[in-house]
C-alpha positions as CSV (number, residue, x, y, z in Angstrom):
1,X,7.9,9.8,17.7
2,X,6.4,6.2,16.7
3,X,4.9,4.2,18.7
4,X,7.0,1.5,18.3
5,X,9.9,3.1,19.0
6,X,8.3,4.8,22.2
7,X,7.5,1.2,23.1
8,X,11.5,0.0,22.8
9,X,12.1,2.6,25.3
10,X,9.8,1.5,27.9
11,X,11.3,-2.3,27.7
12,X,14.5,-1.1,27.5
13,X,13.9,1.0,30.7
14,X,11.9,-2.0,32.8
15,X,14.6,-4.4,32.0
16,X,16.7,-1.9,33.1
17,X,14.7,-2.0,36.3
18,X,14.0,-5.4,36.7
19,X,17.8,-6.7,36.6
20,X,18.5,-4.3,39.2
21,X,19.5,-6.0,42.1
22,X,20.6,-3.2,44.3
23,X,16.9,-1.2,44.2
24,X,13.3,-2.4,44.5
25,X,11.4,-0.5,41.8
26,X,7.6,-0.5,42.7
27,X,5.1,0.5,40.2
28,X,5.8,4.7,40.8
29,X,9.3,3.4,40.2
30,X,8.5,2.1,37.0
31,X,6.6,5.1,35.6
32,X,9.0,7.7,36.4
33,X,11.7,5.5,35.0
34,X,9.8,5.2,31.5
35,X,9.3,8.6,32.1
36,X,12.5,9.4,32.3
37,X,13.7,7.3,29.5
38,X,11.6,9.4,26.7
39,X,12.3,12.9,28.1
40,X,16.0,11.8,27.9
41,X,15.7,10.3,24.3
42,X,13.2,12.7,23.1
43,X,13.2,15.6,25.5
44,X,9.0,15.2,25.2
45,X,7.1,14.0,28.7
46,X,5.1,11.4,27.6
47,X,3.3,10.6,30.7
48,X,3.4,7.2,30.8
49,X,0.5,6.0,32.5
50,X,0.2,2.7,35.3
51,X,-2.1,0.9,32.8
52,X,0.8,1.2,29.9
53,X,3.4,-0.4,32.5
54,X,1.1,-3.6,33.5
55,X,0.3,-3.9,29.1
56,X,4.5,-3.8,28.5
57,X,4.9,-6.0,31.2
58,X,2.4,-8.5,29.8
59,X,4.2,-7.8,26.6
60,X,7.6,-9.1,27.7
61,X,6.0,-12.2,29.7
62,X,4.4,-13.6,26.4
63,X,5.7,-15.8,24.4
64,X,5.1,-12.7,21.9
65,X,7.9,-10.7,24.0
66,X,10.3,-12.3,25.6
67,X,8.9,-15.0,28.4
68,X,10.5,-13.2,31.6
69,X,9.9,-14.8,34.6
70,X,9.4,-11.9,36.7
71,X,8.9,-12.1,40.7
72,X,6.2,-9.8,42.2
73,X,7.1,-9.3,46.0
74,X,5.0,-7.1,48.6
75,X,6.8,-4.7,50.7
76,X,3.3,-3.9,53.2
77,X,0.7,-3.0,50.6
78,X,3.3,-2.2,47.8
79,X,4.5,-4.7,45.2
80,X,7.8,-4.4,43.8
81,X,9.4,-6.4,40.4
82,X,12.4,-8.1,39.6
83,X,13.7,-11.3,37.5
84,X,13.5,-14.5,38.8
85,X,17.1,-14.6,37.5
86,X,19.5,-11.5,37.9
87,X,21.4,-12.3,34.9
88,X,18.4,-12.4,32.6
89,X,18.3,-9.2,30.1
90,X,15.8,-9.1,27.1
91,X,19.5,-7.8,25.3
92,X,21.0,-11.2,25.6
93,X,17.8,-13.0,24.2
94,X,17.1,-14.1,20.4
95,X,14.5,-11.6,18.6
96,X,10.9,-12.2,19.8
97,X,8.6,-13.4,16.6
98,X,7.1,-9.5,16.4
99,X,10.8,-8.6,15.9
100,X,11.7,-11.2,13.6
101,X,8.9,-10.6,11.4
102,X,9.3,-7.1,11.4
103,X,13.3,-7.0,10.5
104,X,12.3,-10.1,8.1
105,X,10.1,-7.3,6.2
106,X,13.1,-4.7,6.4
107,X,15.6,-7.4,4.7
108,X,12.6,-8.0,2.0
109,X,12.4,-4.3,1.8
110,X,16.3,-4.1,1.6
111,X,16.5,-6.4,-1.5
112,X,14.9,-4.3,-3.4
113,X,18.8,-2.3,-3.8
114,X,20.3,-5.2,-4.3
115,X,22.2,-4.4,-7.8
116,X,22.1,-1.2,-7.5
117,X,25.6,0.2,-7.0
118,X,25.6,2.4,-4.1
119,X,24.7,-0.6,-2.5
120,X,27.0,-3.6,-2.9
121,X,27.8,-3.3,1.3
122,X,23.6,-4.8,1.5
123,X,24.8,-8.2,-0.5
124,X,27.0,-9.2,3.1
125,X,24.6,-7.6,5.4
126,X,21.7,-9.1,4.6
127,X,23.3,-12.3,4.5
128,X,24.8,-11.4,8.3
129,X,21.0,-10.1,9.2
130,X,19.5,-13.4,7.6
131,X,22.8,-15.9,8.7
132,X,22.8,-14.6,12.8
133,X,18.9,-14.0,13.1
134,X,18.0,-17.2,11.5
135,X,15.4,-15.3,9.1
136,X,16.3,-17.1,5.4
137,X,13.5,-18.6,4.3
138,X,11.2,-17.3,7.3
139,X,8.6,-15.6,4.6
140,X,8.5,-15.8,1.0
141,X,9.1,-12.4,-1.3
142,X,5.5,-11.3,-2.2
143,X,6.5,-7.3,-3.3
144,X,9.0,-7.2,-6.7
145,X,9.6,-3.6,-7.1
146,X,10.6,-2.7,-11.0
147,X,14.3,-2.4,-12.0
148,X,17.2,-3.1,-14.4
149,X,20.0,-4.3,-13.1
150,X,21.3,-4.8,-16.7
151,X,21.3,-0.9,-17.8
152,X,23.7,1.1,-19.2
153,X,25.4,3.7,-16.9
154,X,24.2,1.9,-13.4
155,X,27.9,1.8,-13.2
156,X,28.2,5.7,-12.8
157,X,25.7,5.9,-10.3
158,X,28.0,5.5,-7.1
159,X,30.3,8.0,-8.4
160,X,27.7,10.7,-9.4
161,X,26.0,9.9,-5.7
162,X,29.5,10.5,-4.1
163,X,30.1,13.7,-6.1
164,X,26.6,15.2,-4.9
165,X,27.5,14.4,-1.5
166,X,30.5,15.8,-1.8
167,X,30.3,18.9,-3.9
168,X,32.4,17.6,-6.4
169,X,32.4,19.3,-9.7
170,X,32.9,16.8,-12.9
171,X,34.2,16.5,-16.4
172,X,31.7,14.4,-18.4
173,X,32.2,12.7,-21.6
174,X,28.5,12.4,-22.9
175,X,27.2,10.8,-26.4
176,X,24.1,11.7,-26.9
177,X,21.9,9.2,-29.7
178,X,23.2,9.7,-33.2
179,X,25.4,12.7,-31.9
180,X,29.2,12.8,-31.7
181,X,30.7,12.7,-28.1
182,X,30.8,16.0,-26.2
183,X,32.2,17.2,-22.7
184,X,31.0,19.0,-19.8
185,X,31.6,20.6,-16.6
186,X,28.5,20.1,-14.3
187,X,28.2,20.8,-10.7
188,X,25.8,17.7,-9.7
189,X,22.7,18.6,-7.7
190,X,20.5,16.0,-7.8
191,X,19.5,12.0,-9.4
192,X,16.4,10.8,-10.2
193,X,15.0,7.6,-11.9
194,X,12.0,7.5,-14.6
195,X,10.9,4.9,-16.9
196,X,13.5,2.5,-15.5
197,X,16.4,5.0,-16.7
198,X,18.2,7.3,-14.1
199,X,19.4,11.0,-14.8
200,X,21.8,13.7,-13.5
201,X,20.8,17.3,-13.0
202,X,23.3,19.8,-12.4
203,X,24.7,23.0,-12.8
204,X,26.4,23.7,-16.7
205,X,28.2,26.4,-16.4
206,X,28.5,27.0,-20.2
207,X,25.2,27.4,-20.5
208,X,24.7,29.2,-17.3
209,X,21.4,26.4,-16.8
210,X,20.5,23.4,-15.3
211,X,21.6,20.3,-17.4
212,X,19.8,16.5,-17.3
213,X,22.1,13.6,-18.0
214,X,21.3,10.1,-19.1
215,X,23.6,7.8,-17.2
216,X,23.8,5.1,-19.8
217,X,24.7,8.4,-22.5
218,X,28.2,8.9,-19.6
219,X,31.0,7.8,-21.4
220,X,33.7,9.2,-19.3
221,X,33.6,10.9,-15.4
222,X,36.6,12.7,-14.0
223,X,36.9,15.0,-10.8
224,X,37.5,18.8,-11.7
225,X,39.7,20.8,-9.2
226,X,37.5,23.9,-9.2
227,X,35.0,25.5,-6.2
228,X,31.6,24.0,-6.3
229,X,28.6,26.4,-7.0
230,X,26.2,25.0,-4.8
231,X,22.2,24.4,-5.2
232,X,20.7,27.7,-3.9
233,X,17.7,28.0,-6.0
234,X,16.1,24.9,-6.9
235,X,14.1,22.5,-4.9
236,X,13.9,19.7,-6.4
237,X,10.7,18.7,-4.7
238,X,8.4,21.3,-6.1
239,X,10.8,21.2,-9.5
240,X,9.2,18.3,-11.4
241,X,5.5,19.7,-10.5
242,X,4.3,20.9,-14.0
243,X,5.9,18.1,-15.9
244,X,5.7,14.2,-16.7
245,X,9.1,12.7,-17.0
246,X,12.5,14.5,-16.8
247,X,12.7,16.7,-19.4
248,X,11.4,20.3,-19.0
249,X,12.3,22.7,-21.6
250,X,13.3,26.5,-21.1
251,X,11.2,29.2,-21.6
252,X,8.1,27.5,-21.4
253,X,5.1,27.3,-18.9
254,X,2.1,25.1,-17.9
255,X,-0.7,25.0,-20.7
256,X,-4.2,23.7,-20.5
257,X,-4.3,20.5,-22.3
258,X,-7.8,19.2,-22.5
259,X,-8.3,15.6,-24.3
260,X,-11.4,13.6,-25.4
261,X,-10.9,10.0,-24.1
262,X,-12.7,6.8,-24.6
263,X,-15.2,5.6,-21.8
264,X,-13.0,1.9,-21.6
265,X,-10.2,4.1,-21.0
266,X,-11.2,6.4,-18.1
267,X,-11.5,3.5,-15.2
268,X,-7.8,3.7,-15.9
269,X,-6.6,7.0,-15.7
270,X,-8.7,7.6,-12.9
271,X,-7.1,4.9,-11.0
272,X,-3.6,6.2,-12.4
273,X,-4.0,9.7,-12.9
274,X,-1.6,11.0,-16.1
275,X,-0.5,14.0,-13.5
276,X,-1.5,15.7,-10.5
277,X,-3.5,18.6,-12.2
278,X,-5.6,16.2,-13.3
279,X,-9.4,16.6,-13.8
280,X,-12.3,14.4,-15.3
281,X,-15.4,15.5,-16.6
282,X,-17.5,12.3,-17.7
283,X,-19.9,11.0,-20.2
284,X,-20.7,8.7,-22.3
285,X,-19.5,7.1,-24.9
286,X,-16.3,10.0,-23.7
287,X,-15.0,11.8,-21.2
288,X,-13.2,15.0,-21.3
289,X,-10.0,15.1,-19.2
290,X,-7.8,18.4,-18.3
291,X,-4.3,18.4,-17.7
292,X,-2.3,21.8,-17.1
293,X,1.4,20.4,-17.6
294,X,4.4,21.8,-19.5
295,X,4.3,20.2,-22.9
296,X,7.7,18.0,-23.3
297,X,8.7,15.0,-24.8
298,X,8.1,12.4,-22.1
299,X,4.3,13.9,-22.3
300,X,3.9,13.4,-25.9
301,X,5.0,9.5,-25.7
302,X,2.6,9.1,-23.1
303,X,0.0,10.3,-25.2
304,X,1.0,8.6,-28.1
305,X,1.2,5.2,-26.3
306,X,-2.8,5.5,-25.8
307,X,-3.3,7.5,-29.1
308,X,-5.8,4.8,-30.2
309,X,-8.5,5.8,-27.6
310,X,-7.5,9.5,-26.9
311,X,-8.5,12.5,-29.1
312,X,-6.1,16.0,-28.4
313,X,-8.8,18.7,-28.4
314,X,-6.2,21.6,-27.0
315,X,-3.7,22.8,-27.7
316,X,-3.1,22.4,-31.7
317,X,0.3,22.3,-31.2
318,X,0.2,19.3,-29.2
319,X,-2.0,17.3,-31.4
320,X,-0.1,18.5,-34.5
321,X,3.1,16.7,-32.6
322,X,1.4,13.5,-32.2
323,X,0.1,13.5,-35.9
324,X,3.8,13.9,-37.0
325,X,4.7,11.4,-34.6
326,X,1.6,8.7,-35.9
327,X,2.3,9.6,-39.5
328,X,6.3,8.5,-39.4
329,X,4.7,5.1,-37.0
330,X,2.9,4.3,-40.0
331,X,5.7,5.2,-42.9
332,X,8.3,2.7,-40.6
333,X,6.0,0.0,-40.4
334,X,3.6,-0.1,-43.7
């Protein structure tokens, strides 16, 4: 468990204590009520210590926390705790400025889904969060994370999300570029955005294989009354290991792909490695990278997009593609 959440239940428990009127809590008190609070959330004993209880209760007197005026009254040598006002709760105060700025970063956070269609319920939220908190305006946005709220097939994204959550087999009208229209039954498994373009992956049936979809290729979605083969074999964690991209064609495996590339360019793909296999041997004026990645079409336009500082050395297959690719470039544009 955090430690910020571990500290909510600790103020939670002393105000708990201190707006007690009908028991004097003395420091043991304290401690086994913290105590308590954790196992009971948590089922973990925490051990709260006594130094912990004196830091939270310098906490919630700051003008960091909440300002309690708290009493401190002997009993012999003991000193018990209580508010100077029994009405007081740190539930019926404003956020502290800790709190503020830390849901203030959760709304910035928030914004990032706003557009996205799963998530038209954040618009009012937000504006709730920001309206009863008083946080609009409170820090500028300094984190823009990339996204199109302008592509094709973002529309299709709440009803794909729904049908995965609830094993709901499709009809899909799909048009795949310079290709007549074509329909399929998929049982959806599983979404996932590259290159600023989201895609389905599910279960075809016709083809007794895994599917990817575009989601600005969907033409046409419709529910299909027929039992849902569930997800059984792949996890999609481990499935996109060997590849760059989506796309990763049947039949084949991992090769070695070793490249020659330019000095000016290494800084760079060290800092942004191409994939996770990864490895650089370097020298000068080049350096020799390895990759061991299925070959597939995302791949290849990666390579091609820094073909004018990379040389393919392995395999000849691969470097072969990017010629073809380089020599119809140059017949479109010369």
């Amino acid at each position: 468990m955090s430690t910020t959440k571990l500290a909510s239940i600790r103020y939670l428990a002393l105000d708990r204590c201190f707006r007690n009127t009908g028991r004097r809590y003395f420091m043991e008190d304290l401690i086994n009520e913290c105590n308590y609070s954790i196992y009971e959330y948590s089922g973990k004993e925490d051990g709260v210590k006594r130094r912990q209880i004196f830091e939270d209760i310098s906490y919630m007197e700051s003008s960091q926390g909440w300002s309690i005026e708290l009493v401190r009254e002997k009993d012999l040598r003991k000193t018990f705790y209580y508010y100077k006002d029994p009405n007081f709760s740190i539930n019926h105060q404003p956020l502290n400025p800790v709190e503020a700025e830390q849901l203030n970063e959760a709304i910035n956070m928030l914004n990032r889904f706003k557009g996205m269609p799963q998530f038209e319920w954040m618009e009012e939220l937000l504006t709730r969060l920001e309206t009863s908190y008083k946080l609009k305006g409170l820090n500028s946005t300094i984190v823009d994370f990339e996204q199109n709220p302008y592509l094709e097939g973002l529309s299709n994204f709440t009803r794909l999300f729904n049908a995965i959550i609830n094993k709901q087999v499709l009809t899909i009208t799909y048009k795949a570029f310079d290709k007549a229209p074509k329909i399929y039954t998929i049982h959806p498994y599983y979404l996932k955005q590259y290159n600023n373009r989201w895609f389905l992956f599910g279960l075809n049936p016709e083809y007794e294989q895994l599917s990817n979809l575009a989601l600005d290729r969907i033409e046409k979605i419709k529910d299909l009354s027929t039992s849902y083969i569930e997800n059984k074999e792949i996890d999609f964690n481990e499935y996109f290991e060997d590849t760059v991209g989506v796309t990763i064609p049947q039949n084949k495996s991992p090769e070695k792909i070793i490249l020659k590339v330019e000095s000016s360019l290494v800084g760079y793909v060290k800092s942004k490695p191409l994939h996770g296999s990864q490895k650089i041997k370097e020298g000068d004026p080049f350096a020799i990278l390895e990759l061991n990645l299925i070959i597939n079409y995302e791949l290849e336009t990666l390579l091609f997009s820094m073909a004018d500082r990379i040389s393919i050395l392995e395999p000849t297959s691969l470097k072969e593609s990017i010629k073809q690719r380089a020599q119809k470039a140059i017949e479109n544009n010369f």
